[in-house]
N, CA, C and O of each residue as an XYZ file, in Angstrom:
860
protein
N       0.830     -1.210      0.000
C       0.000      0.000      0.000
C       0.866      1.261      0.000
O       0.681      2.276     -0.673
N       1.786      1.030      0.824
C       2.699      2.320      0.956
C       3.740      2.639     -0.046
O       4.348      3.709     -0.020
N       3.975      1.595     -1.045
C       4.674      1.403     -2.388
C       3.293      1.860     -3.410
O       3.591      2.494     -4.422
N       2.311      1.659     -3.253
C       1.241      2.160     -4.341
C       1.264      3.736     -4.262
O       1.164      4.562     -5.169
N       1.389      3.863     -3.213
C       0.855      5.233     -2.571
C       2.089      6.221     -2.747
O       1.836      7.422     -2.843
N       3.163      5.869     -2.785
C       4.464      6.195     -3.214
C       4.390      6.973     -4.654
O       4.473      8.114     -5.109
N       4.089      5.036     -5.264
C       4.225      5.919     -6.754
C       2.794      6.935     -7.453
O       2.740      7.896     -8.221
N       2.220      6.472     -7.035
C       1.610      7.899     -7.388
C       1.727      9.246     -7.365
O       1.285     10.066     -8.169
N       2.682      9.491     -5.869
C       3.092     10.636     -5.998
C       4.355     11.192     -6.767
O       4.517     12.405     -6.902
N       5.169     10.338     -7.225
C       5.648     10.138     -7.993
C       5.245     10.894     -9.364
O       5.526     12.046     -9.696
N       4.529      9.943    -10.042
C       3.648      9.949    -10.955
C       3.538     10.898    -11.314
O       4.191     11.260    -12.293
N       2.428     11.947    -10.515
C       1.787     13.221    -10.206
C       3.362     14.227    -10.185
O       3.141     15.437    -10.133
N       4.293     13.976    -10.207
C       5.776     14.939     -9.881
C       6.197     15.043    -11.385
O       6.879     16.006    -11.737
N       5.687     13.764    -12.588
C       6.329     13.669    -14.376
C       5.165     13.789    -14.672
O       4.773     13.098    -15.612
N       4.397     14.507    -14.135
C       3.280     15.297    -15.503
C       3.782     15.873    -16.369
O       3.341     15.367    -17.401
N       4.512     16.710    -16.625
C       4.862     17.517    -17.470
C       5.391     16.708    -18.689
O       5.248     17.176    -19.819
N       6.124     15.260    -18.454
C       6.959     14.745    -19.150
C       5.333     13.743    -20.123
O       4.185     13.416    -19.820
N       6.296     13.627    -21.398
C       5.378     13.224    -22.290
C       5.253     11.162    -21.783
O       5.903     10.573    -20.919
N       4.266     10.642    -22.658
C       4.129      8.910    -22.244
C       5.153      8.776    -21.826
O       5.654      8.641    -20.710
N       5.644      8.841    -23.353
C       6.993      7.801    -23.345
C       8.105      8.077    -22.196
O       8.560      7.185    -21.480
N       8.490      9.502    -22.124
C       9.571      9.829    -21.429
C       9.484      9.281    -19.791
O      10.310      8.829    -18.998
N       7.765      9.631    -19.737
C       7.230      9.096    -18.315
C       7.566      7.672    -18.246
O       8.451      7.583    -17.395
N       7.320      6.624    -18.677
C       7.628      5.164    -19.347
C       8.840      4.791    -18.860
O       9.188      3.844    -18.155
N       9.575      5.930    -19.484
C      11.705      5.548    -19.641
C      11.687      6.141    -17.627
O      11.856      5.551    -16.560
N      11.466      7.193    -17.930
C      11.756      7.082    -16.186
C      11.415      6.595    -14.993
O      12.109      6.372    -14.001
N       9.925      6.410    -15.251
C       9.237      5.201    -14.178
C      10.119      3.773    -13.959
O      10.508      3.149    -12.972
N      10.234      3.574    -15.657
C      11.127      2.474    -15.451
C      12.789      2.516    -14.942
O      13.583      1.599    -14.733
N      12.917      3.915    -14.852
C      14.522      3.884    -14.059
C      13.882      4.006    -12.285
O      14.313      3.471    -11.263
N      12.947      4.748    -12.454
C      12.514      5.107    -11.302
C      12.246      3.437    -10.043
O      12.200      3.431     -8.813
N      12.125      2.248    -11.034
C      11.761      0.831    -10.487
C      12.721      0.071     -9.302
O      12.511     -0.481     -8.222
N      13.742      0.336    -10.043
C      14.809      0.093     -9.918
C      15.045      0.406     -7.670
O      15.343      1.511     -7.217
N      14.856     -0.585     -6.961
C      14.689     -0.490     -5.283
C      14.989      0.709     -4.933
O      14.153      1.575     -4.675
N      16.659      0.908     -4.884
C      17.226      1.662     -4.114
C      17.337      3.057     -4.642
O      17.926      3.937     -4.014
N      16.645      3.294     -6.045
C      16.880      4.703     -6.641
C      14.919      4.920     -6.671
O      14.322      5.952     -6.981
N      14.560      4.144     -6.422
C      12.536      4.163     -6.091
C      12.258      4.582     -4.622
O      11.287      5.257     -4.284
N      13.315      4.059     -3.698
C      13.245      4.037     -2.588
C      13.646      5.628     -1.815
O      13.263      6.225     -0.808
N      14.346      5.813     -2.603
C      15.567      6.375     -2.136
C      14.991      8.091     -2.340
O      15.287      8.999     -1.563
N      13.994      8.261     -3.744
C      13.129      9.082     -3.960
C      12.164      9.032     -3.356
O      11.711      9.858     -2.563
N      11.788      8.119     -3.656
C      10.401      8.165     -2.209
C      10.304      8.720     -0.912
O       9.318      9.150     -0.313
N      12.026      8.601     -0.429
C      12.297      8.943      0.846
C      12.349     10.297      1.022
O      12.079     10.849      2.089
N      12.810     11.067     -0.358
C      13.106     12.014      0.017
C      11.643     13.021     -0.571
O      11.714     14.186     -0.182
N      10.439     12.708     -1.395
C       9.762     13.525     -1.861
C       8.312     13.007     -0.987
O       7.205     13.514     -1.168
N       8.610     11.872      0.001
C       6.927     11.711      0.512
C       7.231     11.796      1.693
O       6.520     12.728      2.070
N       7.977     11.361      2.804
C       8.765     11.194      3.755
C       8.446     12.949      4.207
O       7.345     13.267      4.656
N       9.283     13.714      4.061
C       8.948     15.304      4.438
C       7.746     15.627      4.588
O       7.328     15.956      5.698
N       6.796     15.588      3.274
C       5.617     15.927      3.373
C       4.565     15.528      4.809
O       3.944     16.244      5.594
N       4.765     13.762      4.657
C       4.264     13.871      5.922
C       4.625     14.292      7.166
O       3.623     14.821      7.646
N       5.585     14.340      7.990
C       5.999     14.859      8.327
C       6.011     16.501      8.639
O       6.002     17.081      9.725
N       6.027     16.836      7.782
C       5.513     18.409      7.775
C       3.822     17.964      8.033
O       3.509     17.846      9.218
N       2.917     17.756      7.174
C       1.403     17.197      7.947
C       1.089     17.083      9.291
O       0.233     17.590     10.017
N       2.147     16.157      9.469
C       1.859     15.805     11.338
C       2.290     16.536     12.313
O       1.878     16.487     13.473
N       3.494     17.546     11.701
C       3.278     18.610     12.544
C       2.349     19.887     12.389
O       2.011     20.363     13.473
N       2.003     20.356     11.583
C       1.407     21.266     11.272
C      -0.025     20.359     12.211
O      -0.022     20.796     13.362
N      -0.612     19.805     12.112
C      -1.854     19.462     12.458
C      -1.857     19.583     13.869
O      -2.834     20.027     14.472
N      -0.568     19.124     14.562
C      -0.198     19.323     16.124
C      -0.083     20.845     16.641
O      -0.304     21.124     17.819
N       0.164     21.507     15.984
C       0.318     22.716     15.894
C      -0.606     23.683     16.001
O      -0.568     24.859     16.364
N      -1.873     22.585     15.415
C      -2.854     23.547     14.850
C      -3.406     22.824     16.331
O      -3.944     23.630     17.090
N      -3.346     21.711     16.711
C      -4.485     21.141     18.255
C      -3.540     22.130     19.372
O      -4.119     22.494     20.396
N      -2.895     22.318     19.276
C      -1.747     22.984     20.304
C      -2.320     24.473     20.710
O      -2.602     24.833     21.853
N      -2.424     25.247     19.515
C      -2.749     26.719     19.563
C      -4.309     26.440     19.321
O      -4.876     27.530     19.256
N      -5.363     25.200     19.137
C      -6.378     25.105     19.630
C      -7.061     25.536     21.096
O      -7.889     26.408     21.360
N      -6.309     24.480     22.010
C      -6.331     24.412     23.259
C      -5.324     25.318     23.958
O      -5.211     24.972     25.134
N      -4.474     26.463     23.612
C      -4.563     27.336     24.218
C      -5.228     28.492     24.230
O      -5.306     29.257     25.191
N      -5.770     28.650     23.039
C      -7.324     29.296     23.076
C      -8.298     29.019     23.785
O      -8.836     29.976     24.341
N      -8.690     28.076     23.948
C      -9.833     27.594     24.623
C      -9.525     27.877     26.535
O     -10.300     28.153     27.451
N      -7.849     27.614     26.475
C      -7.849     28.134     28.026
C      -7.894     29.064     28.242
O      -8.405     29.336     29.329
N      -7.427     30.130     27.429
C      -7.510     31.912     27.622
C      -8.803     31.981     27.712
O      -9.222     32.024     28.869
N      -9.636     32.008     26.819
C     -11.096     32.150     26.825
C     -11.648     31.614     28.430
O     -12.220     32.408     29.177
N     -11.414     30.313     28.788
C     -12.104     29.800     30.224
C     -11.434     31.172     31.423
O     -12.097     31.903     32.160
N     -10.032     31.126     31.244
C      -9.576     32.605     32.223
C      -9.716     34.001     32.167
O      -9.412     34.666     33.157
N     -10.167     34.577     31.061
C     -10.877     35.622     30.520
C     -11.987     35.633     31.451
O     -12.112     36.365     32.433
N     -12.730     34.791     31.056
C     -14.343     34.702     31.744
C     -14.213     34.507     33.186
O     -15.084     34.884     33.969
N     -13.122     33.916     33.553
C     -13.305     33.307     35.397
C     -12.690     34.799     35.512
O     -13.492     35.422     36.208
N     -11.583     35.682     35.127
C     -11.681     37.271     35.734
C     -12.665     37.596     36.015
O     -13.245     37.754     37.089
N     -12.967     37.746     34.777
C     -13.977     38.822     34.750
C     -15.461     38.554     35.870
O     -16.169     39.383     36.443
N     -15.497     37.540     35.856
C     -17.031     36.820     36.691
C     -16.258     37.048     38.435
O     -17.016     37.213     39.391
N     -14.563     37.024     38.656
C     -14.645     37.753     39.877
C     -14.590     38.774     40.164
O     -14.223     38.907     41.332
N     -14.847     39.943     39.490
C     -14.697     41.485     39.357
C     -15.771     41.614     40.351
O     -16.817     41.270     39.802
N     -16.045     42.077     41.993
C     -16.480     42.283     42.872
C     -17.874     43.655     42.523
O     -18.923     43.639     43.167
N     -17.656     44.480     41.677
C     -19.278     44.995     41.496
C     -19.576     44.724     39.891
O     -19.842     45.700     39.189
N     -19.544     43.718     39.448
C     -19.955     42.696     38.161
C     -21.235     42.736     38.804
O     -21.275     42.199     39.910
N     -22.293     43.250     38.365
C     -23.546     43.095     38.543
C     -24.330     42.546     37.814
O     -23.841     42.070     36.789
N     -25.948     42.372     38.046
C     -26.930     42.423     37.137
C     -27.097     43.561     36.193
O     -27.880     43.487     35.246
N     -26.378     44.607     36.438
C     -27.131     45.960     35.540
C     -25.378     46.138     34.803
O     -24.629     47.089     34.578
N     -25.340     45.237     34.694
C     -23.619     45.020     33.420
C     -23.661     44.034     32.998
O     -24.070     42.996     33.519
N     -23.127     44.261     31.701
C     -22.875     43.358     30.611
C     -21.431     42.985     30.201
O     -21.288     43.370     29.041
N     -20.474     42.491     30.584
C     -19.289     42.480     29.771
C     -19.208     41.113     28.895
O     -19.455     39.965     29.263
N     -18.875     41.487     27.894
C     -18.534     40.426     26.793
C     -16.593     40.859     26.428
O     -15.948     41.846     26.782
N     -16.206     39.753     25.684
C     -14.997     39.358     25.337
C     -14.821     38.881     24.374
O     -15.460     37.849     24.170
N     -13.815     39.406     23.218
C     -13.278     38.226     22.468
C     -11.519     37.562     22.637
O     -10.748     38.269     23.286
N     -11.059     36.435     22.132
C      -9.457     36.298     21.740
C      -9.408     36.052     21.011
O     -10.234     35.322     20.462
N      -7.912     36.716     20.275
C      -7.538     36.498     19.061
C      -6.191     36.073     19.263
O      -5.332     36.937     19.082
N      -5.994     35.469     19.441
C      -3.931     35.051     19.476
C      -3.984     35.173     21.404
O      -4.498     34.630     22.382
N      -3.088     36.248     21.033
C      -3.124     36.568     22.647
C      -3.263     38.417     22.928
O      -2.604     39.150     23.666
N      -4.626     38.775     21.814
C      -4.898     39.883     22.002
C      -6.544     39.634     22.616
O      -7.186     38.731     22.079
N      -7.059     40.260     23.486
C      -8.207     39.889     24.189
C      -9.036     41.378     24.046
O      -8.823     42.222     24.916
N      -9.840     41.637     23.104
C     -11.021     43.060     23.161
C     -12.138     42.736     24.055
O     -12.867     41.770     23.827
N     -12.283     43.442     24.974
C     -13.484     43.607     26.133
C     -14.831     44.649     25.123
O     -14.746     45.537     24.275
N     -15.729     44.086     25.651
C     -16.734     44.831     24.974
C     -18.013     44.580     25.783
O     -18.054     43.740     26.682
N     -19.228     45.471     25.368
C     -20.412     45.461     26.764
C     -20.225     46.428     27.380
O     -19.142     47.006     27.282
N     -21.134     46.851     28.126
C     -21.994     47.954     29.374
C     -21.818     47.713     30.398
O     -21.880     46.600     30.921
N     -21.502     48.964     30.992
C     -21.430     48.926     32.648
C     -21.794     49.933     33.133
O     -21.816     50.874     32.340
N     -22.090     50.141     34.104
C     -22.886     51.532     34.833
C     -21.772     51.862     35.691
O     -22.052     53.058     35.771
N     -20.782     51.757     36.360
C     -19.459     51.960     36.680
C     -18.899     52.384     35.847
O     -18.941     51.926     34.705
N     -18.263     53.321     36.185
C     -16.971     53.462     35.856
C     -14.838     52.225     35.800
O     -13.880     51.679     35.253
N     -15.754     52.734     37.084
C     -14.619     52.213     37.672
C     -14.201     50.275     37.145
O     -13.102     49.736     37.023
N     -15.672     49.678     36.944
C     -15.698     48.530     36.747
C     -15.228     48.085     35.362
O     -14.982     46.902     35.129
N     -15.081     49.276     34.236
C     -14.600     49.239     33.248
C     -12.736     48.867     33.083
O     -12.128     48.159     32.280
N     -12.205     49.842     34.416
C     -11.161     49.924     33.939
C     -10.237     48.453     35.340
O      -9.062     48.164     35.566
N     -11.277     48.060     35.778
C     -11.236     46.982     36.616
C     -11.042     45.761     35.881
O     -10.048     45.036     35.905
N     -12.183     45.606     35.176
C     -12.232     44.522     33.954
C     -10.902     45.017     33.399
O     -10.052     44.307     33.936
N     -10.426     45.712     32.749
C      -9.428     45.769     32.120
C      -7.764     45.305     33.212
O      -6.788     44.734     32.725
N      -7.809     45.480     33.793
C      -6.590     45.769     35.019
C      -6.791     43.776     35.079
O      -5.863     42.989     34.887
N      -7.973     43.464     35.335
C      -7.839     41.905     35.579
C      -7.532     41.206     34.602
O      -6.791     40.247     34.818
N      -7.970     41.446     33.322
C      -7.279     40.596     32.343
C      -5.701     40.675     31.771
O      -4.919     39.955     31.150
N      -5.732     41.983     32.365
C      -3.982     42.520     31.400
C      -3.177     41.555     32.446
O      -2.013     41.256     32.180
N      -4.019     40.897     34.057
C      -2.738     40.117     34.933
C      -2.654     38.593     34.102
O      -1.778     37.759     34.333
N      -3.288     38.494     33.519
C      -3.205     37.034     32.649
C      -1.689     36.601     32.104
O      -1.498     36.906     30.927
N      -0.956     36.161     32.552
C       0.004     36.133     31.856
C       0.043     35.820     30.568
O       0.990     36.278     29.928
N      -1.149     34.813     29.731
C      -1.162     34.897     28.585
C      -1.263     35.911     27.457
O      -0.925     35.756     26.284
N      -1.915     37.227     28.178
C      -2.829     37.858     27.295
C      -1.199     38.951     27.186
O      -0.440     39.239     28.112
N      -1.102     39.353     25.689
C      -0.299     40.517     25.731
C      -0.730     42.007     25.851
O      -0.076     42.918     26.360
N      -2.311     42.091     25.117
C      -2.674     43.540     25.125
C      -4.111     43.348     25.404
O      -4.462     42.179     25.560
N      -4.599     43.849     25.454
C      -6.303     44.463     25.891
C      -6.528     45.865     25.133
O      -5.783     46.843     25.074
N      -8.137     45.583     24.422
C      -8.573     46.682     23.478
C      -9.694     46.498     24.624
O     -10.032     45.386     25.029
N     -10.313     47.892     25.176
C     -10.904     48.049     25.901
C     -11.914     48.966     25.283
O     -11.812     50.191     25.347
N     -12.845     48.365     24.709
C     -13.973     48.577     24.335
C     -15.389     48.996     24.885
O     -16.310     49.471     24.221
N     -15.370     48.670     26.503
C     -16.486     48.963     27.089
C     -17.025     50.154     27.510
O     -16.383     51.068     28.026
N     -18.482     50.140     27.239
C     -19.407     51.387     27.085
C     -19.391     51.424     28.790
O     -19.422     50.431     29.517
N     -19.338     52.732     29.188
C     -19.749     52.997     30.683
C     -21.096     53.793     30.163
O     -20.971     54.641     29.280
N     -22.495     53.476     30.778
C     -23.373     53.859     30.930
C     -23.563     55.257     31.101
O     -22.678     55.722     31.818
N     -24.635     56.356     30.592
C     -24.841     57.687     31.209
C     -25.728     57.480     32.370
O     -26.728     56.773     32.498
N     -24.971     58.460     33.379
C     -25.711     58.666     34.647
C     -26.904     59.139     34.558
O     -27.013     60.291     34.138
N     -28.219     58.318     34.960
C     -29.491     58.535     34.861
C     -30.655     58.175     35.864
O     -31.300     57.143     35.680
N     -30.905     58.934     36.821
C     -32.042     58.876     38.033
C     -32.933     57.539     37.523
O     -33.024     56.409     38.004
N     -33.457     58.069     36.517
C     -34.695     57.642     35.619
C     -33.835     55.928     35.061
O     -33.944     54.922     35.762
N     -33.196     55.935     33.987
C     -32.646     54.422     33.870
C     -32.386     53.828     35.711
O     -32.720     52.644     35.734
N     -32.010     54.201     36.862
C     -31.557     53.593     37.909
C     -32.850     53.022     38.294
O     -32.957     51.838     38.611
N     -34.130     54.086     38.267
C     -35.616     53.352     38.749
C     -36.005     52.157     37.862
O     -36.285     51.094     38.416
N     -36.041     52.262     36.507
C     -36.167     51.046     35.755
C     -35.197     50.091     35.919
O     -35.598     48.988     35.548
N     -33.931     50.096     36.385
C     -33.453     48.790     36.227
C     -33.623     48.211     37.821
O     -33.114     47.128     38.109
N     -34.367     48.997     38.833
C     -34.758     48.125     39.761
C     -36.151     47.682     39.397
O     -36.434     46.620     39.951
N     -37.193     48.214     38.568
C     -38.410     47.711     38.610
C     -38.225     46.704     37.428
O     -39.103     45.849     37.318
N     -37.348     46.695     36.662
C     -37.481     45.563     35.379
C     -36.777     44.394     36.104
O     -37.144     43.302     35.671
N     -35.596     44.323     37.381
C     -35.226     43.484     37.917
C     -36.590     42.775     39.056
O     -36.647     41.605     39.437
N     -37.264     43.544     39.290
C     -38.276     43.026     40.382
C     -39.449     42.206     39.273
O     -39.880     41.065     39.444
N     -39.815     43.164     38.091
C     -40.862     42.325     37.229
C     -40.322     41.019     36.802
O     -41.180     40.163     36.583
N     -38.805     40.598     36.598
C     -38.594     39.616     35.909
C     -37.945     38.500     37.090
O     -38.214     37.326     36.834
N     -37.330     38.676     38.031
C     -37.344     37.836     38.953
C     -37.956     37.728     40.207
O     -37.387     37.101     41.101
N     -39.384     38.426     40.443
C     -40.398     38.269     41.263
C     -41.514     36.881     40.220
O     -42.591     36.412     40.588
N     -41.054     36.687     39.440
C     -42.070     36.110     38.469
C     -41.578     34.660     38.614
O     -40.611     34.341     37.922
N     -42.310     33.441     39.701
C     -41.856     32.340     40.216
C     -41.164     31.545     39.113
O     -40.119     30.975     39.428
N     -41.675     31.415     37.674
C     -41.214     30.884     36.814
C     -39.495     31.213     36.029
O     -38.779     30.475     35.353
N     -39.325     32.545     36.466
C     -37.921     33.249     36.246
C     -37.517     33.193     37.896
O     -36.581     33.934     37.594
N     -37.418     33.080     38.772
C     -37.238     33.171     40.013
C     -35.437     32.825     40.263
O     -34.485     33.457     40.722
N     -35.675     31.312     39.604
C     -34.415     30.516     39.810
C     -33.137     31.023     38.958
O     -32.079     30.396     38.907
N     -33.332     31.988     38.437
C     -32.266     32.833     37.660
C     -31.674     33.872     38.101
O     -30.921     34.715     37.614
N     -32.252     33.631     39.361
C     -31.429     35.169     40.386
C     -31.203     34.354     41.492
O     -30.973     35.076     42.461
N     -31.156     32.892     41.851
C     -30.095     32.346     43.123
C     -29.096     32.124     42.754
O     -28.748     31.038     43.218
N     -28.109     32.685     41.931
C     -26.743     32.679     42.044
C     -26.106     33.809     42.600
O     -27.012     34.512     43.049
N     -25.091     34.308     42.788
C     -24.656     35.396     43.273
C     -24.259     36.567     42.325
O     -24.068     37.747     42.620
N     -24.152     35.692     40.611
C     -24.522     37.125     39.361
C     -25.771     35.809     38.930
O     -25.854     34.604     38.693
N     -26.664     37.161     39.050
C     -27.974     36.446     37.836
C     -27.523     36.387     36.677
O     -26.737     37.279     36.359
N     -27.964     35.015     35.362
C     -28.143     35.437     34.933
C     -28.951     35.880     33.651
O     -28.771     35.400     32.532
N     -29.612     36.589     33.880
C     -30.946     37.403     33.003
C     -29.967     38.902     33.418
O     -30.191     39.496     34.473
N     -28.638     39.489     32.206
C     -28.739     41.004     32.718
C     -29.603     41.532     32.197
O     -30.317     41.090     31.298
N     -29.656     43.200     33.037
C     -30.415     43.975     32.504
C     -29.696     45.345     31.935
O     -28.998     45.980     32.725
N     -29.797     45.655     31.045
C     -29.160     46.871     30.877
C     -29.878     47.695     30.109
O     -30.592     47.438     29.140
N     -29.581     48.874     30.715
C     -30.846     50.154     30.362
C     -30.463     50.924     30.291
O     -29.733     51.202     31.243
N     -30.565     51.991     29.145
C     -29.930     53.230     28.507
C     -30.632     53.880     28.251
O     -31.534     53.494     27.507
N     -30.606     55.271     28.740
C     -32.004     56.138     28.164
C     -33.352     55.666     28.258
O     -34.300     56.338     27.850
N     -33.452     54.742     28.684
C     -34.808     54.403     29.017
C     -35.043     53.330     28.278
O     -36.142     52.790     28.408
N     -34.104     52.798     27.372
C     -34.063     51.175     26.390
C     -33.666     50.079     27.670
O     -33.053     50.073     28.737
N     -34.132     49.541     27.150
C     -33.761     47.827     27.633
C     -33.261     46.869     27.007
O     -33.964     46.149     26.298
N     -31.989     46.688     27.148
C     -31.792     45.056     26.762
C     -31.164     43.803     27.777
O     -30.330     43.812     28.682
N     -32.031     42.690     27.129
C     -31.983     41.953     28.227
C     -30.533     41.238     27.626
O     -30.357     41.330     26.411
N     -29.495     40.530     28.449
C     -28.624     39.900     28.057
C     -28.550     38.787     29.346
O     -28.838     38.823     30.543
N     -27.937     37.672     28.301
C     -27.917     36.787     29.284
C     -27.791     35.390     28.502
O     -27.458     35.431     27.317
N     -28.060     34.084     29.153
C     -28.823     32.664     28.862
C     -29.700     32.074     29.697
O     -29.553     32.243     30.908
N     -30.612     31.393     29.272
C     -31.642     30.905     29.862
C     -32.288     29.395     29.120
O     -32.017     29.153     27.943
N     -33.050     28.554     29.848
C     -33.040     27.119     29.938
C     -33.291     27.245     28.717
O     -32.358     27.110     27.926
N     -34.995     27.623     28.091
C     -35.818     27.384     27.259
C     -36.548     28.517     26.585
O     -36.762     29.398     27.418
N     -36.974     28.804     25.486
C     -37.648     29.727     24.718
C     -38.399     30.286     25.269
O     -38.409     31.514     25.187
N     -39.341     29.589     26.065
C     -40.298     30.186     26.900
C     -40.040     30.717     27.664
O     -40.902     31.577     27.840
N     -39.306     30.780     28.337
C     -38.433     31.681     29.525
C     -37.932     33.279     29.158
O     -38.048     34.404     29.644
N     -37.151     32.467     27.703
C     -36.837     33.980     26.765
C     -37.596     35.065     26.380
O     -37.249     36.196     26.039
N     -39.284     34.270     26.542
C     -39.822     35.066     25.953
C     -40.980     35.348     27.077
O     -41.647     36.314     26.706
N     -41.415     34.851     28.262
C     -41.594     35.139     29.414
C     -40.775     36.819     29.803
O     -41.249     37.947     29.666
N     -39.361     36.373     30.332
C     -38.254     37.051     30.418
C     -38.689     38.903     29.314
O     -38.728     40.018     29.834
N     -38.907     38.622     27.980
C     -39.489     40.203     27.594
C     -40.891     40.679     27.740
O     -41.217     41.860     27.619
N     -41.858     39.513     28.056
C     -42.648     40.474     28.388
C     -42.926     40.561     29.473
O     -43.993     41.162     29.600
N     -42.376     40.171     30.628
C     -42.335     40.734     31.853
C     -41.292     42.604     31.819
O     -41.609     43.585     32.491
N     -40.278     42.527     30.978
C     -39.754     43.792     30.970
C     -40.399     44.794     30.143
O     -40.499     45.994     30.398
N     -40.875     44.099     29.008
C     -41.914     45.238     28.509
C     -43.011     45.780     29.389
O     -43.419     46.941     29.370
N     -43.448     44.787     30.176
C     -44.479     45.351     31.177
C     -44.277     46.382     31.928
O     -45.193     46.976     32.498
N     -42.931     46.730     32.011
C     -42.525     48.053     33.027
C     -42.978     49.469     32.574
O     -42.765     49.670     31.378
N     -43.501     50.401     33.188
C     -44.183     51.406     32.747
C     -42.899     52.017     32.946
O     -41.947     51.950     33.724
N     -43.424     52.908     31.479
C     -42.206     54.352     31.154
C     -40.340     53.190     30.710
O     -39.222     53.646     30.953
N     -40.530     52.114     30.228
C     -39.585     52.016     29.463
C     -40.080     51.676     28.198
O     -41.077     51.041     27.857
N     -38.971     52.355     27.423
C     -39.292     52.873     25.620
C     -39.272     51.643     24.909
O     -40.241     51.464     24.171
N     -38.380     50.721     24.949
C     -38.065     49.625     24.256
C     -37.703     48.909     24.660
O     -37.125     49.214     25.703
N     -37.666     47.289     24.276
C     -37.080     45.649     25.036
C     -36.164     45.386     23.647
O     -36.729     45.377     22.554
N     -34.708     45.172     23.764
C     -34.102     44.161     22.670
C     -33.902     43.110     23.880
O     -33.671     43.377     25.059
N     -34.040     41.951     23.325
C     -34.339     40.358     24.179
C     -32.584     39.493     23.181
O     -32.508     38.785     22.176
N     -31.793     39.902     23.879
C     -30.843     39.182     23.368
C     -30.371     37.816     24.077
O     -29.557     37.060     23.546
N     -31.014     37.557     25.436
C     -31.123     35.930     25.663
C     -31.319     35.299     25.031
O     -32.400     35.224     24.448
N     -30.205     34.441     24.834
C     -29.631     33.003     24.393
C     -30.243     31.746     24.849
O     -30.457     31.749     26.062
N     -30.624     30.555     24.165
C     -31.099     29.350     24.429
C     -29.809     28.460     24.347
O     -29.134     28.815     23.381
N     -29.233     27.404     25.052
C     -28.103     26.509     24.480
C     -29.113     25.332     23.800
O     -30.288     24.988     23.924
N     -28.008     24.955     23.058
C     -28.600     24.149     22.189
C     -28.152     23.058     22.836
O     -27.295     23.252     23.697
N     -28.677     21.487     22.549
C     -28.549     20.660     22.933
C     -26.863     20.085     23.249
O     -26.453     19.391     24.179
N     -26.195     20.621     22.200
C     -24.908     20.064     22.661
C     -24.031     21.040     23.408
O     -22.932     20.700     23.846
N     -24.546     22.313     23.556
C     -23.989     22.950     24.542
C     -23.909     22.734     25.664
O     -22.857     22.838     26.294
N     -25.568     22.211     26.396
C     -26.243     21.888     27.253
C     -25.444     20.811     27.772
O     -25.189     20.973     28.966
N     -24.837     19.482     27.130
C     -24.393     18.630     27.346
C     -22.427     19.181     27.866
O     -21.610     18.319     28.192
């Protein structure tokens, strides 16, 4: 198999050359130790180069995947990480952009200060919106927090120590961010916030996992 598989690549190397010439050299090419000896040197590398490159590629897989898990465990211990903030994240190599709402200040440049200790991460693009100070958004995001987890069926989404169903409210908009079990919840979840008097709008950006997330 590994002699079939040989010459083909072979083969595929005297395209250019006409039948015959292909013919005259295949047939020098037969010959053990000058068949062999090419083989060694034109298939031999290739794989080789394959099997590393592919290791390479599972390697800088899974150190992505750990930045990303330590990204998120910062940020989730940032001490006023609330319900009425949103931070999201991406990685790219070992550049990490923060992005999302916060009604802090301070929690902006907190989030930032915790990820730059990562030893993985080299830089931070600090993207996050700090909220405008607003009497009026502060009353709605306690009454849209009371309409949506006073509601026994959403209840169990606020015994953790961050809910999460966030809420975030701008000018008098709402969007909900978050994940939650089931559709119905999602959609429970907006019209309990639409129900709040004197807010302008609901975007419902809760997430459902899908079955293999779930798992």
């Amino acid at each position: 198999m590994l002699k079939n598989t040989l010459l083909v690549a072979v083969q595929s190397l005297l395209g250019p050359y006409s039948a015959l010439e292909r013919r005259k050299l295949m047939f020098k090419l037969h010959i053990p130790s000058g068949f062999l000896g090419l083989a060694i040197l034109l298939f031999i590398p290739a794989v080789s180069a394959a099997g590393h490159n592919a290791s390479r590629q599972r390697n800088d897989k899974k150190i992505q995947e750990s930045l990303v898990k330590e990204v998120r465990h910062q940020l989730l211990l940032l001490p006023y990480y609330s319900v009425f903030d949103n931070l999201l994240f991406k990685v790219d190599g070992d550049k990490v952009t923060l992005m999302g709402q916060v009604v802090r200040p301070t929690l902006k440049s907190d989030a930032e200060s915790a990820v730059k200790s990562i030893e993985a991460v080299a830089s931070v693009d600090n993207q996050i919106e700090v909220l405008p100070v607003s009497p009026m958004d502060d009353q709605l995001r306690r009454a849209v927090f009371r309409a949506i987890y006073a509601d026994p069926a959403l209840s169990r989404y606020g015994m953790s120590a961050l809910p999460s169903i966030h809420i975030v409210v701008k000018n008098g908009n709402v969007a909900l961010e978050g994940v939650v079990d089931s559709e119905s919840d999602r959609n429970l979840a907006n019209l309990r916030a639409n129900a709040v008097p004197n807010v302008f709008s609901v975007t419902n950006n809760l997430t459902v996992p899908t079955t293999a997330e779930k798992k």
